[in-house]
PDB file of N, H, CA, C and O in Angstrom:
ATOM      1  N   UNK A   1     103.468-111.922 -39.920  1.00  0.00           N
ATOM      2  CA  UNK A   1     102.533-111.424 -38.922  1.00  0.00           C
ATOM      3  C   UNK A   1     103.271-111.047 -37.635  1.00  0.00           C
ATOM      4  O   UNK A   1     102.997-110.102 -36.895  1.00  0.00           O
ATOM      5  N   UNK A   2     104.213-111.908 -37.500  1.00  0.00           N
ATOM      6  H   UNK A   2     104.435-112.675 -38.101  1.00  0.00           H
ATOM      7  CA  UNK A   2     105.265-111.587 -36.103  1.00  0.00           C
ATOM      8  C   UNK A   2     105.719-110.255 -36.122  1.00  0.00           C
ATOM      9  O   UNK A   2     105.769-109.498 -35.153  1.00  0.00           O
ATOM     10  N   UNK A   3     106.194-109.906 -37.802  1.00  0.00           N
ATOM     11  H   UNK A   3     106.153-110.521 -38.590  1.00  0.00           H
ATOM     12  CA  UNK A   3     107.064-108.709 -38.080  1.00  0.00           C
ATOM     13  C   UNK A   3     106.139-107.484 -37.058  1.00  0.00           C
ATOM     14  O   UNK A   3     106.564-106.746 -36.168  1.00  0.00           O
ATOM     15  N   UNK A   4     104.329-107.691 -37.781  1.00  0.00           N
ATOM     16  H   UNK A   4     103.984-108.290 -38.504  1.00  0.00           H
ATOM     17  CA  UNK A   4     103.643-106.406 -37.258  1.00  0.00           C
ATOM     18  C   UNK A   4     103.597-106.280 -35.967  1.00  0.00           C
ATOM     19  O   UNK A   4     103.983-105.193 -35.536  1.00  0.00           O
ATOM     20  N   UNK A   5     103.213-107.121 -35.150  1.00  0.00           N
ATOM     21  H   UNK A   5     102.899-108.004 -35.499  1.00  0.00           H
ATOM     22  CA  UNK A   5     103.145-106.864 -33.794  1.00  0.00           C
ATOM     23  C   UNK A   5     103.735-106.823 -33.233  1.00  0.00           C
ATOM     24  O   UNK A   5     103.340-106.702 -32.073  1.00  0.00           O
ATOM     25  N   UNK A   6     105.422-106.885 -33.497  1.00  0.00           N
ATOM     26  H   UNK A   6     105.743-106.983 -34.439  1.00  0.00           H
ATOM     27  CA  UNK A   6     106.425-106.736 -32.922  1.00  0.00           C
ATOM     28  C   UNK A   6     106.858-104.961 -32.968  1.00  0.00           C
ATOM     29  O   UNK A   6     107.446-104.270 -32.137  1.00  0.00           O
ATOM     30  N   UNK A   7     106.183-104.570 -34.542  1.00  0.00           N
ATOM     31  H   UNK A   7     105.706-105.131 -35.217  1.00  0.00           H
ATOM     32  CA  UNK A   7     106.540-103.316 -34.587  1.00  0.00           C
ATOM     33  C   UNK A   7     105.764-102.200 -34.335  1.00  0.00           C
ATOM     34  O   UNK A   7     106.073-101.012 -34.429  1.00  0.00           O
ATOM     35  N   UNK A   8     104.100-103.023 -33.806  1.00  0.00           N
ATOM     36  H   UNK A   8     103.849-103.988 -33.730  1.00  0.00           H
ATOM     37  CA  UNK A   8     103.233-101.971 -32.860  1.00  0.00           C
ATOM     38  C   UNK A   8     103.272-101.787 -31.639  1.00  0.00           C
ATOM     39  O   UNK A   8     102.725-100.918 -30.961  1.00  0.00           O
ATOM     40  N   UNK A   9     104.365-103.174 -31.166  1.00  0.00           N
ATOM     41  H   UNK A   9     104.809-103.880 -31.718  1.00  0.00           H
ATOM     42  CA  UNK A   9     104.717-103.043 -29.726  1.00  0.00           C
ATOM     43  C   UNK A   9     105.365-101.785 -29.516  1.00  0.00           C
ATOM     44  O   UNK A   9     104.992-100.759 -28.946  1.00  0.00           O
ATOM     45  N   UNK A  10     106.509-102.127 -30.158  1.00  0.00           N
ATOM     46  H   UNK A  10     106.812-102.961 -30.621  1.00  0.00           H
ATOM     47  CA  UNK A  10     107.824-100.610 -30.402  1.00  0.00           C
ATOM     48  C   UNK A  10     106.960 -99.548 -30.423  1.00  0.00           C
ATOM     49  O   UNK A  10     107.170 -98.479 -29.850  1.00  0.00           O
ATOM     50  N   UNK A  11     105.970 -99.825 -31.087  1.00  0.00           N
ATOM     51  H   UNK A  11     105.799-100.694 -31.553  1.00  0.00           H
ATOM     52  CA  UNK A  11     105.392 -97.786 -31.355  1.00  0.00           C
ATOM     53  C   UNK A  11     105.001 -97.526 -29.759  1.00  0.00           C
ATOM     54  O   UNK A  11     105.402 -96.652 -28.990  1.00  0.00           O
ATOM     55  N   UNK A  12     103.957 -98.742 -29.531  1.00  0.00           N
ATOM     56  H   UNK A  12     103.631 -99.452 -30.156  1.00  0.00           H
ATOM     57  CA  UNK A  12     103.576 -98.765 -27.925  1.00  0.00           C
ATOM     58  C   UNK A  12     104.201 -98.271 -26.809  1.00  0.00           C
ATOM     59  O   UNK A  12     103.727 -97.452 -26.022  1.00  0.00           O
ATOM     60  N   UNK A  13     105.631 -98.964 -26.752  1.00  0.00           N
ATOM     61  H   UNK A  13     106.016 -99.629 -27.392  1.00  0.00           H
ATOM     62  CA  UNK A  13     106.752 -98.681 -25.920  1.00  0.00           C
ATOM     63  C   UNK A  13     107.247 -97.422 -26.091  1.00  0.00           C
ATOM     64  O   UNK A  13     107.513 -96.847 -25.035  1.00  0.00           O
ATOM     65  N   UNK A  14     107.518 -96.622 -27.427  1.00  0.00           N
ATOM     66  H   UNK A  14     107.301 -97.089 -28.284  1.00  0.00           H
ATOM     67  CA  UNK A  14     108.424 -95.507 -27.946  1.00  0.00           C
ATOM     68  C   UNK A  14     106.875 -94.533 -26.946  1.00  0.00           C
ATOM     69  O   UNK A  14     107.107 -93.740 -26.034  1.00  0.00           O
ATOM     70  N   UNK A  15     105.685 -94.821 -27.350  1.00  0.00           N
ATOM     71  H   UNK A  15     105.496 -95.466 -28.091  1.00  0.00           H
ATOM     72  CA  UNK A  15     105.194 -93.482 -26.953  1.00  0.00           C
ATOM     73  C   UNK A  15     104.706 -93.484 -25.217  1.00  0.00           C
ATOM     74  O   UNK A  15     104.174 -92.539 -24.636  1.00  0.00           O
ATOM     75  N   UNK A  16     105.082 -94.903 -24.589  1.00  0.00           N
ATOM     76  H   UNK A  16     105.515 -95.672 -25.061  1.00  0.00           H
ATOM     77  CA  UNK A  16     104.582 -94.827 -23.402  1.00  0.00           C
ATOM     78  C   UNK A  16     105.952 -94.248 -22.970  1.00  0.00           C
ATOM     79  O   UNK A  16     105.879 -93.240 -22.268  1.00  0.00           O
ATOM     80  N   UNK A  17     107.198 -94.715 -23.271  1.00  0.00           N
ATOM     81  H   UNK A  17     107.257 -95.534 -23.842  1.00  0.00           H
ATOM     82  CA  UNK A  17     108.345 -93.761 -22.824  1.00  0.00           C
ATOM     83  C   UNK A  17     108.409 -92.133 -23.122  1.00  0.00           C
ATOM     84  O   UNK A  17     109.024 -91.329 -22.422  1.00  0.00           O
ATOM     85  N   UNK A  18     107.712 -91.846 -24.200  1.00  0.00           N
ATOM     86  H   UNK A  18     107.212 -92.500 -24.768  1.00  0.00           H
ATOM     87  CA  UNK A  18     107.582 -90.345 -24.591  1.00  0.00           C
ATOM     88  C   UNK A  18     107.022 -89.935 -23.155  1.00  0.00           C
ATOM     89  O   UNK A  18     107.693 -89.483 -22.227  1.00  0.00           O
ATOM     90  N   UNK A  19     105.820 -90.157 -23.165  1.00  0.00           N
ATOM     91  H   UNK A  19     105.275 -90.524 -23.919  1.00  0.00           H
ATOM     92  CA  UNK A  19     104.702 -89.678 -21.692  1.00  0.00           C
ATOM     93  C   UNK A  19     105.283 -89.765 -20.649  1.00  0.00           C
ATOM     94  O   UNK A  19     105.204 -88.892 -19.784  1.00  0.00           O
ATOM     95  N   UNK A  20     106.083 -90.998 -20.513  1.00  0.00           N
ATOM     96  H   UNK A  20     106.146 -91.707 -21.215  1.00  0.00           H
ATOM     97  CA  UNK A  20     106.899 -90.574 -18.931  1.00  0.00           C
ATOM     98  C   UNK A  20     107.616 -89.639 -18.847  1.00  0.00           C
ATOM     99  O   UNK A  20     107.496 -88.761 -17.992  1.00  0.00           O
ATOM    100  N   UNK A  21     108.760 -89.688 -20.012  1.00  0.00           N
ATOM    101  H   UNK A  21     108.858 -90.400 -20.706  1.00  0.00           H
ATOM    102  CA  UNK A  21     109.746 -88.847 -19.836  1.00  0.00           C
ATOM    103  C   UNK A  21     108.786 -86.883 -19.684  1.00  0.00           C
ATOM    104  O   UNK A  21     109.251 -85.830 -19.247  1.00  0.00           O
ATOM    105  N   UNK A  22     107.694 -87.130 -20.142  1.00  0.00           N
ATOM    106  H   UNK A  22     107.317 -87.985 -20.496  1.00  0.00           H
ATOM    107  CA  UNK A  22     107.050 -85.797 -20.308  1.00  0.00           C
ATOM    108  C   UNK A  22     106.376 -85.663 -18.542  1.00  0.00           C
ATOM    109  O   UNK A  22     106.162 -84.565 -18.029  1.00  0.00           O
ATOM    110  N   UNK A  23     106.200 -86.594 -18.036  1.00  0.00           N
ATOM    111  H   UNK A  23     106.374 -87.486 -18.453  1.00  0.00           H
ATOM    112  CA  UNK A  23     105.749 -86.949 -16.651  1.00  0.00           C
ATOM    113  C   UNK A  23     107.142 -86.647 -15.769  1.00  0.00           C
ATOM    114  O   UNK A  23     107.144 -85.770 -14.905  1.00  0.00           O
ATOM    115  N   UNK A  24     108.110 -87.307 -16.012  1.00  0.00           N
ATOM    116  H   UNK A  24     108.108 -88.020 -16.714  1.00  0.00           H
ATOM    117  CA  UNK A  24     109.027 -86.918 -15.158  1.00  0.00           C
ATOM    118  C   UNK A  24     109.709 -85.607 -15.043  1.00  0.00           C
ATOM    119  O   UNK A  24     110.394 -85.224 -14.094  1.00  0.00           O
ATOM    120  N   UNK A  25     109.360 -84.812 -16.406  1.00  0.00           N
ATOM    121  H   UNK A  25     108.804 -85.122 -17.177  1.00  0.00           H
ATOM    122  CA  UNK A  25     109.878 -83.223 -16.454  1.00  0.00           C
ATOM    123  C   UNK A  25     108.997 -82.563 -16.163  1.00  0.00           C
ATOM    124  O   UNK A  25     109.332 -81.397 -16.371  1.00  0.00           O
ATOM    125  N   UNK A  26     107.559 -82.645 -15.609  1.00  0.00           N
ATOM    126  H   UNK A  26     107.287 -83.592 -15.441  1.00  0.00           H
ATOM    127  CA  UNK A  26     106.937 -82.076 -15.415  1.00  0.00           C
ATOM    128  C   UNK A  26     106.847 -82.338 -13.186  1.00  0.00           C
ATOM    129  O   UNK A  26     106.148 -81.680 -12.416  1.00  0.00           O
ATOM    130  N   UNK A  27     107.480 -83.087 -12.952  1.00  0.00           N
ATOM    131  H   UNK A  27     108.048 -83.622 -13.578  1.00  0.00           H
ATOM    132  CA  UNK A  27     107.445 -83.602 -11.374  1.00  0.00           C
ATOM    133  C   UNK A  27     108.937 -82.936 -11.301  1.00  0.00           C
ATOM    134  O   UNK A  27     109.250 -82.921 -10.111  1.00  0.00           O
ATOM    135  N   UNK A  28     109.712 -82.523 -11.897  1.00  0.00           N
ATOM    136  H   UNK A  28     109.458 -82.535 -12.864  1.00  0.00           H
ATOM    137  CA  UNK A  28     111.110 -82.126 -11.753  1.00  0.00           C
ATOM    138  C   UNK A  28     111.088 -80.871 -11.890  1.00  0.00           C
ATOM    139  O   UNK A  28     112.057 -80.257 -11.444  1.00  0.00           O
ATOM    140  N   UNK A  29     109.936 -80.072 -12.572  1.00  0.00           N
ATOM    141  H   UNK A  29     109.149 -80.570 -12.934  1.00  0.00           H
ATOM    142  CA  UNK A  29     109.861 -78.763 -12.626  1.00  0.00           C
ATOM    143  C   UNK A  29     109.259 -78.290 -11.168  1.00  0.00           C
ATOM    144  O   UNK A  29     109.736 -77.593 -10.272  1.00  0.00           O
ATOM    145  N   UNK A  30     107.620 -79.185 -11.371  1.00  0.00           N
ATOM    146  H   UNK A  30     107.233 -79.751 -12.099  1.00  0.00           H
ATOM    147  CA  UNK A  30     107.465 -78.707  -9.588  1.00  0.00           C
ATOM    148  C   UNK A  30     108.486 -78.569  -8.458  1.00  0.00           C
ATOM    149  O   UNK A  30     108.518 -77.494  -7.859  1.00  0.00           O
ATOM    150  N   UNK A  31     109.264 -79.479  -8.134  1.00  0.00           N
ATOM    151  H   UNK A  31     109.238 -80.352  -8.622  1.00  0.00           H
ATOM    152  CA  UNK A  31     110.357 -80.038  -7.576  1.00  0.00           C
ATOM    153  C   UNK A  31     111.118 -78.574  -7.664  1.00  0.00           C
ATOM    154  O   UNK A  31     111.210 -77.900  -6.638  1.00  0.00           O
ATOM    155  N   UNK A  32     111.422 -78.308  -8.366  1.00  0.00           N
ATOM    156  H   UNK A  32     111.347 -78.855  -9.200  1.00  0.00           H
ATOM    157  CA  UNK A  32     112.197 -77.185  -8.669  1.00  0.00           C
ATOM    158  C   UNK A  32     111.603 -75.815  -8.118  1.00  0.00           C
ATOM    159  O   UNK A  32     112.254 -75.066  -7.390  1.00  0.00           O
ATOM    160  N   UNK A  33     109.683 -75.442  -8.739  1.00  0.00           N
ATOM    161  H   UNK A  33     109.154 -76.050  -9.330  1.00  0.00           H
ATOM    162  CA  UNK A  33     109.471 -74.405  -8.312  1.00  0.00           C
ATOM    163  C   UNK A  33     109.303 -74.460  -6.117  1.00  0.00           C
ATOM    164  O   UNK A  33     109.596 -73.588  -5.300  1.00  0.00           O
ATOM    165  N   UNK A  34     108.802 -75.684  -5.937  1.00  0.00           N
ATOM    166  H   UNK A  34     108.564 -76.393  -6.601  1.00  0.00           H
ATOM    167  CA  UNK A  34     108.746 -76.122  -4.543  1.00  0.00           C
ATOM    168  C   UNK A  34     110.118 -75.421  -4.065  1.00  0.00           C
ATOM    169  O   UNK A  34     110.233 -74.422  -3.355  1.00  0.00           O
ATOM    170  N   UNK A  35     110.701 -75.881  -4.401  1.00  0.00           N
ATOM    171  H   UNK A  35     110.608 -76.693  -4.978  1.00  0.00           H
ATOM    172  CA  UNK A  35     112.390 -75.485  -3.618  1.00  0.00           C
ATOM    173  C   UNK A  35     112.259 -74.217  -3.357  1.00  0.00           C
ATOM    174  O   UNK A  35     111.949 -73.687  -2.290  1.00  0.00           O
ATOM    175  N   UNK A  36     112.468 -73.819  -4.209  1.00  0.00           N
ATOM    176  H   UNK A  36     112.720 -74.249  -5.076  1.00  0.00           H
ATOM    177  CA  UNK A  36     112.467 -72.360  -4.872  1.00  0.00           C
ATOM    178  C   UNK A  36     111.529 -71.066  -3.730  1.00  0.00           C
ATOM    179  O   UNK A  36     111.974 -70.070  -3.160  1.00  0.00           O
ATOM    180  N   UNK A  37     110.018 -71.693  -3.763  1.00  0.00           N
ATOM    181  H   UNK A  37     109.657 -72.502  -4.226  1.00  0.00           H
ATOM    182  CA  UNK A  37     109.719 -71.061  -2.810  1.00  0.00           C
ATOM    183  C   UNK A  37     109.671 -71.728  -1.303  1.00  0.00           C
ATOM    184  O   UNK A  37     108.689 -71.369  -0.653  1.00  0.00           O
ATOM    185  N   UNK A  38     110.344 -72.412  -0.805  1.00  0.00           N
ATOM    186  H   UNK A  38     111.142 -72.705  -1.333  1.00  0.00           H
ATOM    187  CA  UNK A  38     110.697 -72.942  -0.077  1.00  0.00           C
ATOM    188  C   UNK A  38     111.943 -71.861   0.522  1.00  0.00           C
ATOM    189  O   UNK A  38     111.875 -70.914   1.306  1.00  0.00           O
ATOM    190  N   UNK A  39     112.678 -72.252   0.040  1.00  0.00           N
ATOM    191  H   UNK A  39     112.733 -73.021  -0.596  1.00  0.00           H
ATOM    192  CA  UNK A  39     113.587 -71.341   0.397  1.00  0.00           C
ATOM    193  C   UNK A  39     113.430 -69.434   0.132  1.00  0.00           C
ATOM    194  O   UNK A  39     114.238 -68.674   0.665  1.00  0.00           O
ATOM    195  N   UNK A  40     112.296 -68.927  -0.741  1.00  0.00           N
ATOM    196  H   UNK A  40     111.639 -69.545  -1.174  1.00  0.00           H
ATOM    197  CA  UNK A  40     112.036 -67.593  -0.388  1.00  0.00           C
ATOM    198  C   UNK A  40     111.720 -67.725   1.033  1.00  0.00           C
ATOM    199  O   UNK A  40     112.407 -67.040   1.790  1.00  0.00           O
ATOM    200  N   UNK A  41     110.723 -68.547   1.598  1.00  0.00           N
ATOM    201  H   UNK A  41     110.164 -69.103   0.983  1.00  0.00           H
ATOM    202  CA  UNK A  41     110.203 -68.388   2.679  1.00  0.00           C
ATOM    203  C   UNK A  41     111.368 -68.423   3.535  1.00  0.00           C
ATOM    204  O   UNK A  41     111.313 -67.648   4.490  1.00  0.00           O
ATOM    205  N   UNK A  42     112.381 -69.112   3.431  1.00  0.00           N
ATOM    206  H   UNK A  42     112.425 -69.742   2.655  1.00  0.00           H
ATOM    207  CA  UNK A  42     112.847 -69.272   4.645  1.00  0.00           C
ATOM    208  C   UNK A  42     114.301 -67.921   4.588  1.00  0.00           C
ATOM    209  O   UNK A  42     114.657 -67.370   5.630  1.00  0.00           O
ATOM    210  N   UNK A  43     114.763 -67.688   3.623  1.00  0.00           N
ATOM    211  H   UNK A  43     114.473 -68.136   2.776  1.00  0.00           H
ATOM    212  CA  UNK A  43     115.039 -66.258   3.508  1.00  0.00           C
ATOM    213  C   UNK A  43     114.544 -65.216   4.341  1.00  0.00           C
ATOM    214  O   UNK A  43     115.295 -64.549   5.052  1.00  0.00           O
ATOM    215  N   UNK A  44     112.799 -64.975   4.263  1.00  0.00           N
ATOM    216  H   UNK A  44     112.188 -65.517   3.686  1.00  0.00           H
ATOM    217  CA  UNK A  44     112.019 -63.631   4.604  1.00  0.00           C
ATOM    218  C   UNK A  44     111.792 -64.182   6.451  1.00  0.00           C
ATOM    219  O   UNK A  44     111.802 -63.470   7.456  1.00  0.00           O
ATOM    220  N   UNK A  45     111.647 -65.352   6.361  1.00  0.00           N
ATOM    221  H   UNK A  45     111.639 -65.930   5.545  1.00  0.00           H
ATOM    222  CA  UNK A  45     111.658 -65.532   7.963  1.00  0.00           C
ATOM    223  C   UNK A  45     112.964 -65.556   8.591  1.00  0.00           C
ATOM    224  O   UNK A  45     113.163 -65.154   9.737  1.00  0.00           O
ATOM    225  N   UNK A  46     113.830 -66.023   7.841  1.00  0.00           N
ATOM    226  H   UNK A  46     113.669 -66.349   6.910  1.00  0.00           H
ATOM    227  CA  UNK A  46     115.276 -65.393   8.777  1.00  0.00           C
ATOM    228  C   UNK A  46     115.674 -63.798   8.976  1.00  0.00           C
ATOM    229  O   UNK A  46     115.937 -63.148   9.988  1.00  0.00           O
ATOM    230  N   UNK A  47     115.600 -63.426   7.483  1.00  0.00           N
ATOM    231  H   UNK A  47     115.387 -63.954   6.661  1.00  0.00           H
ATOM    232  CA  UNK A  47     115.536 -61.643   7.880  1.00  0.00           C
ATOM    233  C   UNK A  47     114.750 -61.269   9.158  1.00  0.00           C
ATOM    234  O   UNK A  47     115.365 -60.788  10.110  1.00  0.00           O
ATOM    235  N   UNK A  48     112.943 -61.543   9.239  1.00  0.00           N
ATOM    236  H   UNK A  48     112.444 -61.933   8.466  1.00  0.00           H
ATOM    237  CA  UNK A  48     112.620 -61.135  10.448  1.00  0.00           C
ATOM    238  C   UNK A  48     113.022 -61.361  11.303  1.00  0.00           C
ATOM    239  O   UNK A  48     113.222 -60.545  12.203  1.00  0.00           O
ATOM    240  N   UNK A  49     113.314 -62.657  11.348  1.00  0.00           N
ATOM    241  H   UNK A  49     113.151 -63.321  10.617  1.00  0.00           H
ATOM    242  CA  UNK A  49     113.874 -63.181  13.014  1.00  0.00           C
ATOM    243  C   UNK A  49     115.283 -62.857  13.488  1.00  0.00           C
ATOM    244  O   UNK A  49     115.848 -63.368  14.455  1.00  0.00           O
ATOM    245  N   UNK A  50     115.743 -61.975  12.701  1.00  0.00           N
ATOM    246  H   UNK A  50     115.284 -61.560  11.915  1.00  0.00           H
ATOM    247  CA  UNK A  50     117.591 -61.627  12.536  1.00  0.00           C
ATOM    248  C   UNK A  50     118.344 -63.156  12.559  1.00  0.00           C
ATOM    249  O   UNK A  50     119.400 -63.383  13.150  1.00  0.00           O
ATOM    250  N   UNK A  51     117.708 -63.964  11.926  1.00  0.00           N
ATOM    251  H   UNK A  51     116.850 -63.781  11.446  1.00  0.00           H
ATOM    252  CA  UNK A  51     118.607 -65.397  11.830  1.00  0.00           C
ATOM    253  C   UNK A  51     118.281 -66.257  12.888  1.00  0.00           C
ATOM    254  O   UNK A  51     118.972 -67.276  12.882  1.00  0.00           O
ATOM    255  N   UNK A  52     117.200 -66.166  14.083  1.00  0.00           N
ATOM    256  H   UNK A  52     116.639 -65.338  14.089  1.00  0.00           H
ATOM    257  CA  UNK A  52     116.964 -66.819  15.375  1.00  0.00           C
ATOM    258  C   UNK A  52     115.552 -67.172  14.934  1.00  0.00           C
ATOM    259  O   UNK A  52     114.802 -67.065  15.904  1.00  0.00           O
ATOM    260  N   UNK A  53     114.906 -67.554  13.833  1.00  0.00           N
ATOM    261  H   UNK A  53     115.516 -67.641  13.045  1.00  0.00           H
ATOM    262  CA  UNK A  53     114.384 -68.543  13.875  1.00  0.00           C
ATOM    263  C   UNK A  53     114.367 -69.712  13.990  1.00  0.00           C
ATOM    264  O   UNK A  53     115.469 -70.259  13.961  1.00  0.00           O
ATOM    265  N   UNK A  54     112.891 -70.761  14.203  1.00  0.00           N
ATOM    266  H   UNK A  54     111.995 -70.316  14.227  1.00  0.00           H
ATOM    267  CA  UNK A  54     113.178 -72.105  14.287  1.00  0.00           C
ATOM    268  C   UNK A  54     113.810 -72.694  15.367  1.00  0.00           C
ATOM    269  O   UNK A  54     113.560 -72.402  16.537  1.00  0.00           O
ATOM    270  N   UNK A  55     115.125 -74.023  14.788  1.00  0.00           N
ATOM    271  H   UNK A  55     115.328 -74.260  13.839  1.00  0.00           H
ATOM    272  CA  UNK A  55     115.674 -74.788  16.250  1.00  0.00           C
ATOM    273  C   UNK A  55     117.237 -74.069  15.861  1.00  0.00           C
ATOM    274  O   UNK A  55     118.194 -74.329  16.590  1.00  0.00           O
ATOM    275  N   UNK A  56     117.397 -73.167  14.681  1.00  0.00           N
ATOM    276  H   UNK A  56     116.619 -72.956  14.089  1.00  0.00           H
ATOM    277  CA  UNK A  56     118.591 -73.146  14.376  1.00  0.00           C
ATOM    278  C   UNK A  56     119.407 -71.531  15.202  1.00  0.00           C
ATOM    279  O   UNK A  56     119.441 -70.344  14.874  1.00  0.00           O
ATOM    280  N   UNK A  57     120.068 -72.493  16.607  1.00  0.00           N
ATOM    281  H   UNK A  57     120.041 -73.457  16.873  1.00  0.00           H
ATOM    282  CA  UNK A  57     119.891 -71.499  17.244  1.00  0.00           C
ATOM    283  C   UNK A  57     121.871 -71.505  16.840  1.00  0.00           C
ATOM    284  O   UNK A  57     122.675 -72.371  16.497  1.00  0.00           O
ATOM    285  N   UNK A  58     121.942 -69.853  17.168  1.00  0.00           N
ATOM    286  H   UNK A  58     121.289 -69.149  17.447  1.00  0.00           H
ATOM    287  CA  UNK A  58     123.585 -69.062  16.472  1.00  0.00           C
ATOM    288  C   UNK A  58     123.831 -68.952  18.137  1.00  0.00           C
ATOM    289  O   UNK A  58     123.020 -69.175  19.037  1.00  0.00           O
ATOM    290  N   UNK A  59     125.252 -68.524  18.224  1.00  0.00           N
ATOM    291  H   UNK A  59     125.911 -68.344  17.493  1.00  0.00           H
ATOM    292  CA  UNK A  59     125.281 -67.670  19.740  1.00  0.00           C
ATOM    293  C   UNK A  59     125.360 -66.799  19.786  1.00  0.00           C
ATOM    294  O   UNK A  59     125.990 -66.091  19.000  1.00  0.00           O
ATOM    295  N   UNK A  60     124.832 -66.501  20.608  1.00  0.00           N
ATOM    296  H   UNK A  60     124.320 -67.076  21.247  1.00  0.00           H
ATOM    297  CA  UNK A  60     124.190 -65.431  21.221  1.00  0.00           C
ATOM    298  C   UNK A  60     125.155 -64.002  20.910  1.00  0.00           C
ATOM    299  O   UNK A  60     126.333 -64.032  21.266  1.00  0.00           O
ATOM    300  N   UNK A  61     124.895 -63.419  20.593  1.00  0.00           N
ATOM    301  H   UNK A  61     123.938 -63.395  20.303  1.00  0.00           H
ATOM    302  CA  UNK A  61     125.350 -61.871  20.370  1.00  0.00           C
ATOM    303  C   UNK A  61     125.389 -60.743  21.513  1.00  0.00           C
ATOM    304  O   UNK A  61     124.322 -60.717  22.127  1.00  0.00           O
ATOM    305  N   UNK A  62     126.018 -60.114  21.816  1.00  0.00           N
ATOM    306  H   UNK A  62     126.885 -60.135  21.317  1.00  0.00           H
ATOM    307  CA  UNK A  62     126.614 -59.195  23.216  1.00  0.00           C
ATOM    308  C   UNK A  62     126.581 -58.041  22.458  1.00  0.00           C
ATOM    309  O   UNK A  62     127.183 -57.775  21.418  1.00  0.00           O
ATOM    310  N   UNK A  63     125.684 -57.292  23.210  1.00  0.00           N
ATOM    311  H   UNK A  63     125.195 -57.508  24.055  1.00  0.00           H
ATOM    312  CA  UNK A  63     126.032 -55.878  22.970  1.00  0.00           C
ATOM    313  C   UNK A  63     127.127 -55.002  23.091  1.00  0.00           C
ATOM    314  O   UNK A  63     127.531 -55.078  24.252  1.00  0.00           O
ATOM    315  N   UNK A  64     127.629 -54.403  22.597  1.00  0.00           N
ATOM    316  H   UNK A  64     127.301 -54.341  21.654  1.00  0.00           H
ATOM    317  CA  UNK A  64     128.986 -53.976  22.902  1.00  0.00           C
ATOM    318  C   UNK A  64     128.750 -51.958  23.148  1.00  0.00           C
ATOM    319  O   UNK A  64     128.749 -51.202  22.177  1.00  0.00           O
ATOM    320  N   UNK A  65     128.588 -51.496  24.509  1.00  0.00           N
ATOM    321  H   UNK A  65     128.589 -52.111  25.298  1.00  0.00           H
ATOM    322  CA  UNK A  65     127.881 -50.159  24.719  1.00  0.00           C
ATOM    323  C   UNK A  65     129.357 -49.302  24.235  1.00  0.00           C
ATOM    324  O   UNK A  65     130.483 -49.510  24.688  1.00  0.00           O
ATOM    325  N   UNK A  66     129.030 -48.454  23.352  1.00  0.00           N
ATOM    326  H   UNK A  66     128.116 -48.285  22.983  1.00  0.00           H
ATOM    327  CA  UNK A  66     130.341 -47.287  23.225  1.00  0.00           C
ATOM    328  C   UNK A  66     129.893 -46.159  24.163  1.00  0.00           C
ATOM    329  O   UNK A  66     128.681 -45.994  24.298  1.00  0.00           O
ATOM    330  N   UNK A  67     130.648 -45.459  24.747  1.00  0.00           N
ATOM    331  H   UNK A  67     131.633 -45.593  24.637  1.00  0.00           H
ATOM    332  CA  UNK A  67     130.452 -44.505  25.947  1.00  0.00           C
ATOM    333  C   UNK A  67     131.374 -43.143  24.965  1.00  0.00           C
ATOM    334  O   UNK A  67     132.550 -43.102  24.602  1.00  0.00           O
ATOM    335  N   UNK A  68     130.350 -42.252  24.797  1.00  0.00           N
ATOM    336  H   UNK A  68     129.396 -42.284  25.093  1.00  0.00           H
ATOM    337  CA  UNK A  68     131.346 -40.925  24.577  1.00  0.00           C
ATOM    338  C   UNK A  68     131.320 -39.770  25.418  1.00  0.00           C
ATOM    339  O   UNK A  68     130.350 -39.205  25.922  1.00  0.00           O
ATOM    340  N   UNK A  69     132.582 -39.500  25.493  1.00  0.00           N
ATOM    341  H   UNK A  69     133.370 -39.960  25.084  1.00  0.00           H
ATOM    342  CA  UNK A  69     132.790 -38.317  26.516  1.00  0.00           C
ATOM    343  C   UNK A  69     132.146 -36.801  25.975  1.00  0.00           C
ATOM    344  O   UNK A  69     132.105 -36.309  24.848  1.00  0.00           O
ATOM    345  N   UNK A  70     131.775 -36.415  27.011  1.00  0.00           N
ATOM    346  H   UNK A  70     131.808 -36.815  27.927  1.00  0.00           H
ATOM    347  CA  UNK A  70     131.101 -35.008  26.412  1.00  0.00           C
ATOM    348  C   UNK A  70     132.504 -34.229  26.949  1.00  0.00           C
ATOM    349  O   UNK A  70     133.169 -34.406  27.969  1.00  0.00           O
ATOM    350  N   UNK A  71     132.663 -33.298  25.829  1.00  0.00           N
ATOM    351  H   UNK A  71     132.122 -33.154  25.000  1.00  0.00           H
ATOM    352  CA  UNK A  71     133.368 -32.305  25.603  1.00  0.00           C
ATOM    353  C   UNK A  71     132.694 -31.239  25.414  1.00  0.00           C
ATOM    354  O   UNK A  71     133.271 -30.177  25.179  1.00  0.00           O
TER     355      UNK A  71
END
């Protein structure tokens, strides 16, 4: 009698580990698509902002005027 319930435990265990592992690839995929558009966004807002969005501040850039002589 020990034998059986020892070996419906196992089935118990084998399929509650199945479901997680199906739980944890399914929180690792979100995880993944999250990023993913996470970082589109922050791509399309740096393009607009020429890279001066947010706190992530660059230095500052100088115009540099070219002067041409008329001939």
């Amino acid at each position: 009698m020990g034998a059986v319930v020892s070996c419906v435990q196992a089935i118990f265990r084998t399929i509650g580990n199945c479901i997680m592992a199906v739980v944890h690839a399914i929180g690792a995929a979100l995880t993944a698509i999250i990023n993913g558009i996470v970082a589109l966004f922050d791509i399309i807002i740096s393009c607009l902002t020429c890279g001066r969005g947010g706190t992530r501040r660059r230095g500052m850039r100088t115009r540099t005027h070219y002067h041409t002589s008329r001939v």
